[in-house]
PDB file of N, CA, C and O in Angstrom, chain B, residues numbered from 101:
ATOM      1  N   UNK B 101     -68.984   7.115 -75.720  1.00  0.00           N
ATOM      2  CA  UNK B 101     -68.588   5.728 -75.512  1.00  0.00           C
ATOM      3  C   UNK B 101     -68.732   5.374 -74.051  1.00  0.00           C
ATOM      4  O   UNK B 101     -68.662   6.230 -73.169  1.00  0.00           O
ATOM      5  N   UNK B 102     -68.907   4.268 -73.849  1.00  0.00           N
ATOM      6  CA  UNK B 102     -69.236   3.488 -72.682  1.00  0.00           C
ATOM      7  C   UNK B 102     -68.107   3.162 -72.196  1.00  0.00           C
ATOM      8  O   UNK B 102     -67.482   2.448 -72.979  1.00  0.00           O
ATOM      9  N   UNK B 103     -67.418   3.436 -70.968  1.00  0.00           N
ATOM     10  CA  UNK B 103     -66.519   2.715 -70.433  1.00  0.00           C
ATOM     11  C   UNK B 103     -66.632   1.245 -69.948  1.00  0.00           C
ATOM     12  O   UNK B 103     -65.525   0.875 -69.554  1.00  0.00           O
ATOM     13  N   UNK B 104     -67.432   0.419 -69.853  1.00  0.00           N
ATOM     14  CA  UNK B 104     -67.638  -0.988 -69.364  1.00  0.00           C
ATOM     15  C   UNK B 104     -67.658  -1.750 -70.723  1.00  0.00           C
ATOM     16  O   UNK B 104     -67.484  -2.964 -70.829  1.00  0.00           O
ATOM     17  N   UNK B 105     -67.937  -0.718 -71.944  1.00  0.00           N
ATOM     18  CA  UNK B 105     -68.061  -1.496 -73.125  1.00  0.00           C
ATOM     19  C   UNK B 105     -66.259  -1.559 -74.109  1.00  0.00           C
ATOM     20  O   UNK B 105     -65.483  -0.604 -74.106  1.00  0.00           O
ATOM     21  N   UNK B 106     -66.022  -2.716 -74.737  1.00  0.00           N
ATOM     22  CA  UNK B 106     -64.377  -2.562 -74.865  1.00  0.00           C
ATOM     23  C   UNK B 106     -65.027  -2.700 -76.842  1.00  0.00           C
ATOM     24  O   UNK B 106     -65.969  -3.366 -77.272  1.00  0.00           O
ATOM     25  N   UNK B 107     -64.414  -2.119 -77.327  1.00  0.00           N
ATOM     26  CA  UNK B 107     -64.626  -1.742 -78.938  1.00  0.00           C
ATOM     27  C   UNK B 107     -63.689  -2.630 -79.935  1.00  0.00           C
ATOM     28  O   UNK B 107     -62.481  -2.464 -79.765  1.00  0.00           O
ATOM     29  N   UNK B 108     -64.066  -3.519 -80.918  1.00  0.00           N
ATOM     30  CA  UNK B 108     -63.269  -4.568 -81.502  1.00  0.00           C
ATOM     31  C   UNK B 108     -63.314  -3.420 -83.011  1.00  0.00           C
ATOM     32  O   UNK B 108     -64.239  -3.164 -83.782  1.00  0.00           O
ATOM     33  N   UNK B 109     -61.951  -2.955 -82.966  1.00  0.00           N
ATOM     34  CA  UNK B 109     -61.758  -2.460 -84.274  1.00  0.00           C
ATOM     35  C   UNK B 109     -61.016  -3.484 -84.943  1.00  0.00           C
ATOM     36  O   UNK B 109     -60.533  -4.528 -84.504  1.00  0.00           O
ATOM     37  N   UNK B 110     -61.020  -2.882 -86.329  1.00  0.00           N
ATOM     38  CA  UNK B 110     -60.156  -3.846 -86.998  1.00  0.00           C
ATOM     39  C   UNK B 110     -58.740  -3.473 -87.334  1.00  0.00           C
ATOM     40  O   UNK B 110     -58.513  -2.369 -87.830  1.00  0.00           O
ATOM     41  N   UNK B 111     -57.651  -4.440 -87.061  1.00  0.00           N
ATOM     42  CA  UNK B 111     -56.619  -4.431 -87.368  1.00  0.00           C
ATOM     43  C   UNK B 111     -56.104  -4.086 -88.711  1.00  0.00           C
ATOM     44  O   UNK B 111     -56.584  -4.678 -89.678  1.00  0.00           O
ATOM     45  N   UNK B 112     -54.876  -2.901 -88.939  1.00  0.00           N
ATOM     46  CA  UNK B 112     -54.771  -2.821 -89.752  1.00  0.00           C
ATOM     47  C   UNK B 112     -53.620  -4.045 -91.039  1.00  0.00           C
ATOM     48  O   UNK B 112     -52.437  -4.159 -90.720  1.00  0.00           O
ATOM     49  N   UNK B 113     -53.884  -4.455 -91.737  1.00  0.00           N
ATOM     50  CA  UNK B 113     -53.779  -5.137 -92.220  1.00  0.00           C
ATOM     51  C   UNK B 113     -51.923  -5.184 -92.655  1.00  0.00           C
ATOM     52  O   UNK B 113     -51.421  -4.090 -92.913  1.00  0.00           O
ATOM     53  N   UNK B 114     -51.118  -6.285 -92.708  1.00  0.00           N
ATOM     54  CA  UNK B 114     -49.594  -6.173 -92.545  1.00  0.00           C
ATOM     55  C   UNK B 114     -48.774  -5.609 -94.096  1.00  0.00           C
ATOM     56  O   UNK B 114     -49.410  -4.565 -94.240  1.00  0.00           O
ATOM     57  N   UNK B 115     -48.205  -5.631 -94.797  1.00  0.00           N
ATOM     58  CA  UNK B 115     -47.705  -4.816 -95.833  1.00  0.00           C
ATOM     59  C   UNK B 115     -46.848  -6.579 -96.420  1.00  0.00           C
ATOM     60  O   UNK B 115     -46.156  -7.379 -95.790  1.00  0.00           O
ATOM     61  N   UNK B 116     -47.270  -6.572 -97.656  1.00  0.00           N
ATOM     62  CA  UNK B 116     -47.075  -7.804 -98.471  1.00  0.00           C
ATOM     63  C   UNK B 116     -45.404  -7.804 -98.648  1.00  0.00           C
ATOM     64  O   UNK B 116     -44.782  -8.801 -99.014  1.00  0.00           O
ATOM     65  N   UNK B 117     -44.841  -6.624 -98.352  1.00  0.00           N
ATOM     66  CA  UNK B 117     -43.008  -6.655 -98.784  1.00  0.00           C
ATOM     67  C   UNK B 117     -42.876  -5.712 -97.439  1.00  0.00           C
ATOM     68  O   UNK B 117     -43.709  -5.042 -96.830  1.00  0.00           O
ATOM     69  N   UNK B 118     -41.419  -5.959 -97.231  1.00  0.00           N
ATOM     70  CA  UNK B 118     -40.868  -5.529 -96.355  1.00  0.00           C
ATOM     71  C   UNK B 118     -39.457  -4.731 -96.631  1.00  0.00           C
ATOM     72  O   UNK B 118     -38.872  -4.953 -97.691  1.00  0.00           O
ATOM     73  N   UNK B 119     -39.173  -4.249 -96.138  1.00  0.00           N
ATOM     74  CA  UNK B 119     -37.932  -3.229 -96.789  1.00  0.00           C
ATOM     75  C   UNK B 119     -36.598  -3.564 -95.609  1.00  0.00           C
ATOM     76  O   UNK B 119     -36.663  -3.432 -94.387  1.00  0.00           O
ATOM     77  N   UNK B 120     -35.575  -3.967 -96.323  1.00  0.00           N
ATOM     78  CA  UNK B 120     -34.622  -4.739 -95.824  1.00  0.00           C
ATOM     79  C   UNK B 120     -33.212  -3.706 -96.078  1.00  0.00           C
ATOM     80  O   UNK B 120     -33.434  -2.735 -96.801  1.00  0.00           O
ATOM     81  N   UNK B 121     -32.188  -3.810 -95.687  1.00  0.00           N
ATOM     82  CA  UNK B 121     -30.993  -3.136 -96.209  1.00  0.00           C
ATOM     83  C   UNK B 121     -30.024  -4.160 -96.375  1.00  0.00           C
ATOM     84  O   UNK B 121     -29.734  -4.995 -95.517  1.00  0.00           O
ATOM     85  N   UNK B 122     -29.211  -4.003 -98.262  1.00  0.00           N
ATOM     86  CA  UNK B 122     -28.048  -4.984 -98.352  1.00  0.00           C
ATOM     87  C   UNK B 122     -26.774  -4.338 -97.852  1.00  0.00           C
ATOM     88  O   UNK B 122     -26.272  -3.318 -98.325  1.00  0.00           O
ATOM     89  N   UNK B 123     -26.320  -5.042 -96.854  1.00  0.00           N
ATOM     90  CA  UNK B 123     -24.910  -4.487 -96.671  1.00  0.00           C
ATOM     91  C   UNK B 123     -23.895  -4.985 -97.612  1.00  0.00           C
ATOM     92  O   UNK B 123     -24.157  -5.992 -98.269  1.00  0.00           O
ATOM     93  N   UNK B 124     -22.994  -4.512 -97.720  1.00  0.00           N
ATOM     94  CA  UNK B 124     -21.877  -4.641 -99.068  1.00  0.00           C
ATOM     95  C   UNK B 124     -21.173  -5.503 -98.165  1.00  0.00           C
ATOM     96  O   UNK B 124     -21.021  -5.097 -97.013  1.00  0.00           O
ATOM     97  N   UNK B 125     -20.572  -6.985 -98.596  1.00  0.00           N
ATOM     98  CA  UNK B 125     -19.483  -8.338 -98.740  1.00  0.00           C
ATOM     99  C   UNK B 125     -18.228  -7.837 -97.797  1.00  0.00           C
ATOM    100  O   UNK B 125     -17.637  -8.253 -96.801  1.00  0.00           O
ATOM    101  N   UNK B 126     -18.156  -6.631 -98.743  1.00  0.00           N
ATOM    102  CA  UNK B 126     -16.513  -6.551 -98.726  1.00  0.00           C
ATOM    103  C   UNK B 126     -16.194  -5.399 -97.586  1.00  0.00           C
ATOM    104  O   UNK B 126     -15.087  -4.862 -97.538  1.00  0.00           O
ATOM    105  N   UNK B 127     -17.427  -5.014 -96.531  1.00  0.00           N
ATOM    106  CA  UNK B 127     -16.550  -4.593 -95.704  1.00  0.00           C
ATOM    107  C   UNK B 127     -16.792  -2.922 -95.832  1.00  0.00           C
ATOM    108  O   UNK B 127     -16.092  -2.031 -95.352  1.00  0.00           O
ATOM    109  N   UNK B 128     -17.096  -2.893 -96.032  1.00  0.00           N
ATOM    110  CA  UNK B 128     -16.897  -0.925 -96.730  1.00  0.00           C
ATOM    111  C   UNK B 128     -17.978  -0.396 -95.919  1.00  0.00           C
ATOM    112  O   UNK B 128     -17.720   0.795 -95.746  1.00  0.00           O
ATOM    113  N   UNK B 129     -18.976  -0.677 -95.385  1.00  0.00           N
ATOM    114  CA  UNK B 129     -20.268  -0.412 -94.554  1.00  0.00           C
ATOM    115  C   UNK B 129     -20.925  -0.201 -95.676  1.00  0.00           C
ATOM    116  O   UNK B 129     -22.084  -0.364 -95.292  1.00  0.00           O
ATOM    117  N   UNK B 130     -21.022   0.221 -97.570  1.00  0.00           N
ATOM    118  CA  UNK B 130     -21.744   0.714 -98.115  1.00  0.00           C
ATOM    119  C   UNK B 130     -23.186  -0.185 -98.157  1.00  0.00           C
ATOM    120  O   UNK B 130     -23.030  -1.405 -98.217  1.00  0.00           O
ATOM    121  N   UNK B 131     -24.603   0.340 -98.128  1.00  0.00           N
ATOM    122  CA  UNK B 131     -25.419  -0.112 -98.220  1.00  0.00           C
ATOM    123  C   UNK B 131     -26.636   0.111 -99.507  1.00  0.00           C
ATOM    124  O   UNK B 131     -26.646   1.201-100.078  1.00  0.00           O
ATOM    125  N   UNK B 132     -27.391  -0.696 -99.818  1.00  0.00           N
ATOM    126  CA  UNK B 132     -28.609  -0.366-100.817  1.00  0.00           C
ATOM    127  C   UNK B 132     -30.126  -0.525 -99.707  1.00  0.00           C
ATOM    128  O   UNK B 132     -29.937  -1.235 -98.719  1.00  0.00           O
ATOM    129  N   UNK B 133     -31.102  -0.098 -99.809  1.00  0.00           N
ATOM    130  CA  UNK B 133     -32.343  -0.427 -99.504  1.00  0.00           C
ATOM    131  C   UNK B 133     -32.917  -1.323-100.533  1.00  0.00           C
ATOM    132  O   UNK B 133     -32.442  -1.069-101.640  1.00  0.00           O
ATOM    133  N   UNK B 134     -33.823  -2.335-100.537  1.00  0.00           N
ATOM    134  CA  UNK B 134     -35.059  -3.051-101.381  1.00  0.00           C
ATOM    135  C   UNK B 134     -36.074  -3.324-100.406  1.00  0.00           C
ATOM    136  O   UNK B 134     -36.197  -3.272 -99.182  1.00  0.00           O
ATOM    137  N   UNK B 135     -36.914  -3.707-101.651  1.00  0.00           N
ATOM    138  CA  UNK B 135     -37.850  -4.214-100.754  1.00  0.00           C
ATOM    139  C   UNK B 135     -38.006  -6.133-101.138  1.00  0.00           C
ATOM    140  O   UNK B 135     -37.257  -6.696-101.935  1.00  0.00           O
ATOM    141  N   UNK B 136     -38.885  -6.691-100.532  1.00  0.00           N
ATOM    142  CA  UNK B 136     -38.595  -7.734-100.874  1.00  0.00           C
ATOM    143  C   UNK B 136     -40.163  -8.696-100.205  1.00  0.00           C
ATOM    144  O   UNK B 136     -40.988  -8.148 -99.473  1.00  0.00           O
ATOM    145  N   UNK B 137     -40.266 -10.111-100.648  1.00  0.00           N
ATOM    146  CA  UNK B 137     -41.945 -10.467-100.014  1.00  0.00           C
ATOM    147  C   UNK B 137     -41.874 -10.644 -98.496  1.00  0.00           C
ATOM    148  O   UNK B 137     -40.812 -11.062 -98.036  1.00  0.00           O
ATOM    149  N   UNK B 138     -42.638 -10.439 -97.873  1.00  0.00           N
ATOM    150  CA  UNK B 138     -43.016 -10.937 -96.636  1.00  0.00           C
ATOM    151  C   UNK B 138     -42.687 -12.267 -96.621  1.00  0.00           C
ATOM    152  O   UNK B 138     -41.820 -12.641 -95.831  1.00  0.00           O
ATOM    153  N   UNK B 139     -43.240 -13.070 -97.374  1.00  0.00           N
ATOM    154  CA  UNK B 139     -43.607 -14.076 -97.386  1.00  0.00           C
ATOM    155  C   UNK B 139     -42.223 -15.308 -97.876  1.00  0.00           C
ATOM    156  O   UNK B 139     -42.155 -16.525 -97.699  1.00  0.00           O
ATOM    157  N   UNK B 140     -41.459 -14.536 -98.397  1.00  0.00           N
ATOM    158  CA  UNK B 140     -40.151 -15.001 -99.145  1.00  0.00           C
ATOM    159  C   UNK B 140     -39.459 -16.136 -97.620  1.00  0.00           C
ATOM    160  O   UNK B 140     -39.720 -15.982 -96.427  1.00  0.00           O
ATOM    161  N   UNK B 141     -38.636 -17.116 -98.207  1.00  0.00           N
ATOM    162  CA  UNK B 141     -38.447 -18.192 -97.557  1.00  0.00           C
ATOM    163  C   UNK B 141     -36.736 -17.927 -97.307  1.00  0.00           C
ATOM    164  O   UNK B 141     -35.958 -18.549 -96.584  1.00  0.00           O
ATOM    165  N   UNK B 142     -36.513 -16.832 -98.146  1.00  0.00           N
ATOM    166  CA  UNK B 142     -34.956 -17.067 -98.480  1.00  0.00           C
ATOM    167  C   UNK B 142     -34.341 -15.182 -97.940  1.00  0.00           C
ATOM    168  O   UNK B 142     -35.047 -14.185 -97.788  1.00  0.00           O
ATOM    169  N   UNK B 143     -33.001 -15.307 -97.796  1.00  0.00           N
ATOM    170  CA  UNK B 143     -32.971 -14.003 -97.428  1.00  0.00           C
ATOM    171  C   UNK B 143     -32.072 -13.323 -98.972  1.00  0.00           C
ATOM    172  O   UNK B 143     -31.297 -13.903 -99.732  1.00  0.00           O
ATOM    173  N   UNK B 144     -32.429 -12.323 -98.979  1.00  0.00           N
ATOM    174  CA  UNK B 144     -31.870 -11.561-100.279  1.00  0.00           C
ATOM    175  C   UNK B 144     -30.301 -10.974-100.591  1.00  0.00           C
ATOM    176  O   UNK B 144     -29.861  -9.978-100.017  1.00  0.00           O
ATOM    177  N   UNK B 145     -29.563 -11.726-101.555  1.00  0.00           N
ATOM    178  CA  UNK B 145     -28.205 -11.947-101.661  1.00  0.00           C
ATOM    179  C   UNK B 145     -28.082 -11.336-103.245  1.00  0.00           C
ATOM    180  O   UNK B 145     -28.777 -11.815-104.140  1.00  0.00           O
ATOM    181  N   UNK B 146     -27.128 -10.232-103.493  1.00  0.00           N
ATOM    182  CA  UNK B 146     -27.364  -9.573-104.747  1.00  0.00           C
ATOM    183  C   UNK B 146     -25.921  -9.354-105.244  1.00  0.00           C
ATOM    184  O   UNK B 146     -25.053  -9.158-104.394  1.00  0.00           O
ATOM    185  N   UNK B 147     -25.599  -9.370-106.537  1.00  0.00           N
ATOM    186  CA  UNK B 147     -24.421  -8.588-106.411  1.00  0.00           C
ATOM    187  C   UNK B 147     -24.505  -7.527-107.435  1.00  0.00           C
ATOM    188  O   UNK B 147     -24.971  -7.475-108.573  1.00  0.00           O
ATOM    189  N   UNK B 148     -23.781  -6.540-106.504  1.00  0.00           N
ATOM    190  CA  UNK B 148     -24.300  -4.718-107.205  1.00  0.00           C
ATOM    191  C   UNK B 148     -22.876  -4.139-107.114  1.00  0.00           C
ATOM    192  O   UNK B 148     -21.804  -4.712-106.921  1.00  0.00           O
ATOM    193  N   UNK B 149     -23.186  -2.780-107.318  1.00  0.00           N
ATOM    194  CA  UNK B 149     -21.885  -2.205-107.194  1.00  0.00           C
ATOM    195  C   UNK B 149     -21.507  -1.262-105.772  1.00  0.00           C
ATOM    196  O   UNK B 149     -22.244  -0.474-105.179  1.00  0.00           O
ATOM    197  N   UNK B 150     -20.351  -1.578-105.522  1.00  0.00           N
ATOM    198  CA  UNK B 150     -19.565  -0.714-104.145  1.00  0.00           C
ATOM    199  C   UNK B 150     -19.351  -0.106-104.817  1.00  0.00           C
ATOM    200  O   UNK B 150     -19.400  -0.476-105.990  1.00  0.00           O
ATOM    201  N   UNK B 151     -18.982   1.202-104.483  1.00  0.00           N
ATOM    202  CA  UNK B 151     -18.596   2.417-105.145  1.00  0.00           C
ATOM    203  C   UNK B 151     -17.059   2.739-104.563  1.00  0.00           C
ATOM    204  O   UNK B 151     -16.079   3.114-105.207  1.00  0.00           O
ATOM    205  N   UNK B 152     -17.210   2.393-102.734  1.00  0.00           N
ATOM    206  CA  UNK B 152     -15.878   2.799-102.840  1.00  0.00           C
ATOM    207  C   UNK B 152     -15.042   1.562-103.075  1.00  0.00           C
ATOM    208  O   UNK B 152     -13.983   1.845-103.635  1.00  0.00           O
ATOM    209  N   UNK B 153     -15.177   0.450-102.851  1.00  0.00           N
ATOM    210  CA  UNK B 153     -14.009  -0.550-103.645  1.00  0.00           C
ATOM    211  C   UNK B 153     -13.596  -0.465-105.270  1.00  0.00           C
ATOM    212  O   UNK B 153     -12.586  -0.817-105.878  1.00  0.00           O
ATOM    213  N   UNK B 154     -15.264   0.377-105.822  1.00  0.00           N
ATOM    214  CA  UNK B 154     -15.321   0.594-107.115  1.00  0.00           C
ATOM    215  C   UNK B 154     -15.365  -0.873-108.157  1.00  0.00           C
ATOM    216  O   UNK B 154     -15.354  -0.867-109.388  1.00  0.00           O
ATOM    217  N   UNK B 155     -15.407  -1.874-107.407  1.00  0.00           N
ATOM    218  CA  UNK B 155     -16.154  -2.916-108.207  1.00  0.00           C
ATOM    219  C   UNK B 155     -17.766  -4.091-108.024  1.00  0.00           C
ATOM    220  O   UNK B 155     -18.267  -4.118-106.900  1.00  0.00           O
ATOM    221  N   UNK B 156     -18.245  -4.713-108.832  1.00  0.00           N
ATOM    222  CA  UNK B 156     -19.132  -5.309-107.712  1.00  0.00           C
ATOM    223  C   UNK B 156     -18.690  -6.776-106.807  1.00  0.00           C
ATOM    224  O   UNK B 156     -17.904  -7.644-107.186  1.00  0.00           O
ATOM    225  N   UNK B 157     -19.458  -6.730-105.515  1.00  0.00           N
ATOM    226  CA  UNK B 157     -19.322  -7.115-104.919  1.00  0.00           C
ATOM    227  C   UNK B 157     -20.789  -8.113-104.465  1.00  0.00           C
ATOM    228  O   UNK B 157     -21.677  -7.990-105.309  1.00  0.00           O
ATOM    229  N   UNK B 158     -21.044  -8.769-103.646  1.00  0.00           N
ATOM    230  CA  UNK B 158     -22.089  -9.763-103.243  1.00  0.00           C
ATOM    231  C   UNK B 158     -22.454  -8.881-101.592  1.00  0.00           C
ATOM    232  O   UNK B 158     -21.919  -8.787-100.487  1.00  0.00           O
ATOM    233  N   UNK B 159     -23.575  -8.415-102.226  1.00  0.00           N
ATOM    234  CA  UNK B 159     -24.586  -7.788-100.717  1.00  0.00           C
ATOM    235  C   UNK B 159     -25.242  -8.379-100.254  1.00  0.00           C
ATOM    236  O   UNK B 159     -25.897  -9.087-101.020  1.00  0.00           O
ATOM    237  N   UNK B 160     -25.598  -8.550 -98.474  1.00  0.00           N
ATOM    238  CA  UNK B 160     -26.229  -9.993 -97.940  1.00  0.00           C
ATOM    239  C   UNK B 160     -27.600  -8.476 -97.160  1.00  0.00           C
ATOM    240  O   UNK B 160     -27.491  -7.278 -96.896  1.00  0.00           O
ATOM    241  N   UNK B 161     -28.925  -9.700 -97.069  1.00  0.00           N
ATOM    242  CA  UNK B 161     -29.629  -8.589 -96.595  1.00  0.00           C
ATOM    243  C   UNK B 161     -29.314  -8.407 -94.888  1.00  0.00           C
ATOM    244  O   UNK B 161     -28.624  -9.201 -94.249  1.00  0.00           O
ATOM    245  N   UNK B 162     -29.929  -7.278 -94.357  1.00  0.00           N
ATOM    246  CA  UNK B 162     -29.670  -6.717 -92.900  1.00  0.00           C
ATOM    247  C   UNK B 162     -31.578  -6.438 -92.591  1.00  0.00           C
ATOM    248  O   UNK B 162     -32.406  -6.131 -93.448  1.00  0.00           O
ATOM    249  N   UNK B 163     -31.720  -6.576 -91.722  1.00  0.00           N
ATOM    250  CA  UNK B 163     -33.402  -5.446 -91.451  1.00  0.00           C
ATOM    251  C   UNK B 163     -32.817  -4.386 -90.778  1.00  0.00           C
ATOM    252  O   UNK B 163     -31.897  -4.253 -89.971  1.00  0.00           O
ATOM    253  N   UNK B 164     -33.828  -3.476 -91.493  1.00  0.00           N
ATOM    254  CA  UNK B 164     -33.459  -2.119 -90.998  1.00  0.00           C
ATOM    255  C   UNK B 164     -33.601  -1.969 -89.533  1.00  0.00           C
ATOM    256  O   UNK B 164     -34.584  -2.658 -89.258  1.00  0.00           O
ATOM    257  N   UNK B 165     -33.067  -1.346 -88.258  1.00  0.00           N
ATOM    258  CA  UNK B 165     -33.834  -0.739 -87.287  1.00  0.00           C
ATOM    259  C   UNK B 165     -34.121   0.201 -87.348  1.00  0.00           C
ATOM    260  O   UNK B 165     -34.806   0.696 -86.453  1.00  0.00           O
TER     261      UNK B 165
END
């Protein structure tokens, strides 16, 4: 390769869903992973089960770091 010459690769292309974490409502820190669209307008609100409150509850999404 030429150093004066700069190389146009191609970008790799972005991932259609994204993987988010629901934190649990009520406080407990318990969490679920999903995935969910890229493209989605809305953020992802579920209700599943806490285990340690031991009932369900309403999980709001988080992004992972």
């Amino acid at each position: 390769m030429h150093s004066s010459e700069s190389i146009n690769m191609a970008k790799k292309a972005k991932s259609r869903t994204i993987v988010v974490r629901l934190i649990s409502a009520a406080g407990t820190g318990f969490t679920y992973v999903k995935q969910r669209p890229r493209t989605a307008a809305y953020r992802l609100t579920m209700m599943k089960f806490d285990p340690i409150v031991n009932k369900h509850v309403l999980f709001v999404e988080n992004k992972i770091k």
